[in-house]
C-alpha positions as a Markdown table, in Angstrom:
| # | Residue | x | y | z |
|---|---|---|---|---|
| 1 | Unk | -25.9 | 4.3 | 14.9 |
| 2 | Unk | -23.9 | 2.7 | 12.3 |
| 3 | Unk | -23.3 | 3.7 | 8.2 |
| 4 | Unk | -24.4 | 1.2 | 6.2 |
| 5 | Unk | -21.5 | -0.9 | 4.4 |
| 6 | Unk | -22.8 | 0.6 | 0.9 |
| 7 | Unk | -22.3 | 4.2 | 2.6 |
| 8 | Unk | -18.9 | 3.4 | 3.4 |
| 9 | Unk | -17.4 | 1.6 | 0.7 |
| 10 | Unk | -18.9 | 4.7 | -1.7 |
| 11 | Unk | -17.0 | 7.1 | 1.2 |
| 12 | Unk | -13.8 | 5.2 | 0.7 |
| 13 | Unk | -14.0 | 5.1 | -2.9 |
| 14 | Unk | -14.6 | 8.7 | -3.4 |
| 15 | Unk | -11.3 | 9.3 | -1.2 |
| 16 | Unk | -9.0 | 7.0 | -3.3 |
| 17 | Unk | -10.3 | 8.7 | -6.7 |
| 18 | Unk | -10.0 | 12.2 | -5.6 |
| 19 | Unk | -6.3 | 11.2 | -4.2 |
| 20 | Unk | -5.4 | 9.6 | -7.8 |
| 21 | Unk | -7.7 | 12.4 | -9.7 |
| 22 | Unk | -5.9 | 15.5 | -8.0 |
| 23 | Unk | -2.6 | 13.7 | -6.7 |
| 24 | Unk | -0.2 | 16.4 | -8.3 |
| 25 | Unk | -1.7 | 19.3 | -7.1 |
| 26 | Unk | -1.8 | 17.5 | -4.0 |
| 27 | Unk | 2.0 | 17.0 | -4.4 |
| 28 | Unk | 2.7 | 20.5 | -5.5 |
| 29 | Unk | 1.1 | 21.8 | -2.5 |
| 30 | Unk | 2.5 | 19.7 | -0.3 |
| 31 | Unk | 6.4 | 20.6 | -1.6 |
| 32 | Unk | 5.1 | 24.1 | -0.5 |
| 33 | Unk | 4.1 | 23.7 | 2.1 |
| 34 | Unk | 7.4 | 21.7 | 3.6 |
| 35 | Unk | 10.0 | 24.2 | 2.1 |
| 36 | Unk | 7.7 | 27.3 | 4.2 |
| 37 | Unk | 7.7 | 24.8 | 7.6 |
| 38 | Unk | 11.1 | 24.1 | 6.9 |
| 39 | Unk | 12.3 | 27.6 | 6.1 |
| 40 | Unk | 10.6 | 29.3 | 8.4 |
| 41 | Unk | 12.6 | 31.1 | 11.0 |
| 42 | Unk | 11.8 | 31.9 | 14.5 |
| 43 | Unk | 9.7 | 34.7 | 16.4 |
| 44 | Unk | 11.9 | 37.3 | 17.9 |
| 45 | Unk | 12.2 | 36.6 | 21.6 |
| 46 | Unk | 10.0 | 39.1 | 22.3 |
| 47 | Unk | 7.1 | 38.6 | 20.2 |
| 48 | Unk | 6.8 | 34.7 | 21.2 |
| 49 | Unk | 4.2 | 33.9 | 24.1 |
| 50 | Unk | 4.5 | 31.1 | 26.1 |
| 51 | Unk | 1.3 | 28.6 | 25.7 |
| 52 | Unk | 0.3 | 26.4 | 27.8 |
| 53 | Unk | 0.2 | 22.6 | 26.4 |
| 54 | Unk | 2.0 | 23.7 | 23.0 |
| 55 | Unk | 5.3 | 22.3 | 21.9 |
| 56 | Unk | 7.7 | 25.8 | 23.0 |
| 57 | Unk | 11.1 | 25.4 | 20.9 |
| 58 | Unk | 10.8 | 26.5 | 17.3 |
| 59 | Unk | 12.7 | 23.2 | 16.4 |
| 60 | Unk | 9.7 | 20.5 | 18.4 |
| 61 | Unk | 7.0 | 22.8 | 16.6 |
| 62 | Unk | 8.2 | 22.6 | 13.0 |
| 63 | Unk | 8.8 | 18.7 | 13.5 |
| 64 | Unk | 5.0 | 18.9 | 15.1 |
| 65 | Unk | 3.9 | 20.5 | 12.2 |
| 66 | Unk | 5.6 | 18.6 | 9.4 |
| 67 | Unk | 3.8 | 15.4 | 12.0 |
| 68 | Unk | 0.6 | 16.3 | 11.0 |
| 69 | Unk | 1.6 | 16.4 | 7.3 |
| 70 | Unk | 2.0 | 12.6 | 7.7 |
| 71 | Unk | -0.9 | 11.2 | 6.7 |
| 72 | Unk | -1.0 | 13.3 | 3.2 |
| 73 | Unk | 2.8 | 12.4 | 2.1 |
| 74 | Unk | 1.3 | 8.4 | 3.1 |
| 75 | Unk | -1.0 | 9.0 | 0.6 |
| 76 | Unk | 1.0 | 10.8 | -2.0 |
| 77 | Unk | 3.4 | 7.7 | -1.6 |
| 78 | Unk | 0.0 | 5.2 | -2.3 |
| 79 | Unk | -0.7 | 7.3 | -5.0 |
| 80 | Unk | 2.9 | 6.5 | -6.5 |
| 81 | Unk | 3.0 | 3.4 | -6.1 |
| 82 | Unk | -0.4 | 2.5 | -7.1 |
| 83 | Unk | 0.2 | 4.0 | -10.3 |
| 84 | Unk | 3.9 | 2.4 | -10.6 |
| 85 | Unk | 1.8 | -0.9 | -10.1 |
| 86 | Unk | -0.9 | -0.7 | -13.0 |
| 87 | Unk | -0.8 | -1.9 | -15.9 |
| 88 | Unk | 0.8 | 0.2 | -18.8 |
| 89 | Unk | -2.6 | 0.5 | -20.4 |
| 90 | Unk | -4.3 | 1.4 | -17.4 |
| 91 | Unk | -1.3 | 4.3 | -16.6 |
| 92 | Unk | -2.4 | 6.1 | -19.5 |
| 93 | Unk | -6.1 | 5.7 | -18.2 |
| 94 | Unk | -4.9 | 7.3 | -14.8 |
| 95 | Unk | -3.2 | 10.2 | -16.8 |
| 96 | Unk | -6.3 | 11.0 | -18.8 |
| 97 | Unk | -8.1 | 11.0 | -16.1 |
| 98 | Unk | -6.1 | 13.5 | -13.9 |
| 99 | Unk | -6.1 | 15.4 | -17.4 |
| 100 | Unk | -9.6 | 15.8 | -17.8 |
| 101 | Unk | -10.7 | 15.5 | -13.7 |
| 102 | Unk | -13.0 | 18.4 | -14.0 |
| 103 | Unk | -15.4 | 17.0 | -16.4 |
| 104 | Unk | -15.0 | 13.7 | -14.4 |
| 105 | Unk | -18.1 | 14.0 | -11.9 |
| 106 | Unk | -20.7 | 14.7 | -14.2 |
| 107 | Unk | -19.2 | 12.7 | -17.3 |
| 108 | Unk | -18.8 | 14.7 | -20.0 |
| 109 | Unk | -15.6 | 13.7 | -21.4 |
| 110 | Unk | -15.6 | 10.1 | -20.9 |
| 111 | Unk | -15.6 | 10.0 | -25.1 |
| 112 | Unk | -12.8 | 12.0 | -25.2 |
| 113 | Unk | -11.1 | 9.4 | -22.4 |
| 114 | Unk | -12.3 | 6.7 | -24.3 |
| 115 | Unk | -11.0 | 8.1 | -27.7 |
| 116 | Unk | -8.2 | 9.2 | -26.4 |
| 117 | Unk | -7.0 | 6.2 | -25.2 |
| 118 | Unk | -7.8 | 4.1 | -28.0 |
| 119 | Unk | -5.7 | 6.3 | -30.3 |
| 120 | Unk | -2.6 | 5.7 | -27.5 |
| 121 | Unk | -2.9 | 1.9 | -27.0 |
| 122 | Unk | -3.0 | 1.9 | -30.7 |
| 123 | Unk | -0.1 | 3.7 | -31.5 |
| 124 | Unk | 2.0 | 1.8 | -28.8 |
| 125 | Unk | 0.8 | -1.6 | -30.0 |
| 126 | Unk | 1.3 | -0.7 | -33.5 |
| 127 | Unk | -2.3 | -1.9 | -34.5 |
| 128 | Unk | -6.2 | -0.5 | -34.5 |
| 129 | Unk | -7.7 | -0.6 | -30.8 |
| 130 | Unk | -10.4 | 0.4 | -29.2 |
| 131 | Unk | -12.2 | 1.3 | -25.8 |
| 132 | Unk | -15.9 | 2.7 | -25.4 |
| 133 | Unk | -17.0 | 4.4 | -22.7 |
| 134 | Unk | -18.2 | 1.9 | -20.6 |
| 135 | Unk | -14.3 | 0.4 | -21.1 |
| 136 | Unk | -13.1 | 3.2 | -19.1 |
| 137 | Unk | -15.2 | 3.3 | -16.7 |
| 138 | Unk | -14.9 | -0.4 | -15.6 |
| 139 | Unk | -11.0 | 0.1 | -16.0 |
| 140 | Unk | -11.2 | 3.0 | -13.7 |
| 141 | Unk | -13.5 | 1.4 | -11.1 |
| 142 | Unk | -10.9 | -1.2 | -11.0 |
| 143 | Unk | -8.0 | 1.9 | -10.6 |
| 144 | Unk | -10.0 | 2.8 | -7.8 |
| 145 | Unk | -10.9 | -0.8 | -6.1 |
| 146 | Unk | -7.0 | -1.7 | -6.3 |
| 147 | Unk | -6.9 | 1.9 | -4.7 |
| 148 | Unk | -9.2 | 0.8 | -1.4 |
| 149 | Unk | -7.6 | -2.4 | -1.0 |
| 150 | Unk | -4.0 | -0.6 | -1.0 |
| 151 | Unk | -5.4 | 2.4 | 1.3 |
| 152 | Unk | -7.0 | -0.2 | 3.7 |
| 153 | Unk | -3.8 | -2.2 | 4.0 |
| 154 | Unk | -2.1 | 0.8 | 5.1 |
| 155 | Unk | -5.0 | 1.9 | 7.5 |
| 156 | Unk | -5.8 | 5.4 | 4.9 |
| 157 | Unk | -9.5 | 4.5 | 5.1 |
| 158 | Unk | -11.3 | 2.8 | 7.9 |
């Protein structure tokens, strides 16, 4: 039995936001995590148990385990560069959002967004302009839809 394509697409678009939405914790935690693999030292000899199947030299299972860590620094990296690749008005968009992510979902501070924004594009152009609501949205469901496209290209989402 198949998804349907609607099913899917929403699936796929979720994924991108949440990566651009939470992409420094994301980061942060990542960092972490290599410096522990990396700094880990070994078992004493005698506390170390052979399995069977498992990569057995300390030096195989911390490659192994940085390996799985793969697919997360492929998205960090999308992450960057989708962000390098906006344009400047939507950067700011993408910053706002990862500021206010919480109140994302159930849209309670797309006014704030909105304002917000406004007041920035403003300052930087040096003249009164504005965004609504429904502004930001559209600009961020294009954020996201350049997002897919990008993820699919690489083979992130499937």
């Amino acid at each position: 039995m198949s998804k349907s394509l609607d099913k899917e697409v929403a699936r796929d678009r979720r994924m991108v936001a949440d990566w651009l939405l939470w992409y420094e914790e994301r980061k942060q935690e990542y960092e972490e995590l290599r410096e522990e693999i990396l700094e880990s030292s070994p078992a004493p000899l005698h506390d170390r148990v052979p399995v069977k199947g498992k990569i057995s030299d300390i030096t195989g299972q911390k490659g192994s385990m940085l390996g799985d860590k793969g697919k997360i620094e492929e998205w960090l990296n999308l992450c960057e560069e989708i962000e390098k690749r906006l344009p400047w008005k939507m950067q700011i968009l993408l910053r706002l959002k990862r500021k206010y992510k919480v109140g994302v979902k159930g849209r309670p501070v797309r006014w704030l967004i909105a304002l917000e924004l406004s007041e920035e594009i403003s300052r930087k152009i040096g003249k009164e302009w504005y965004i609504g609501e429904d502004g930001v949205d559209k600009w961020w469901q294009r954020v996201v839809t350049y997002g897919v496209i990008l993820a699919a290209k690489r083979g992130l989402v499937k």
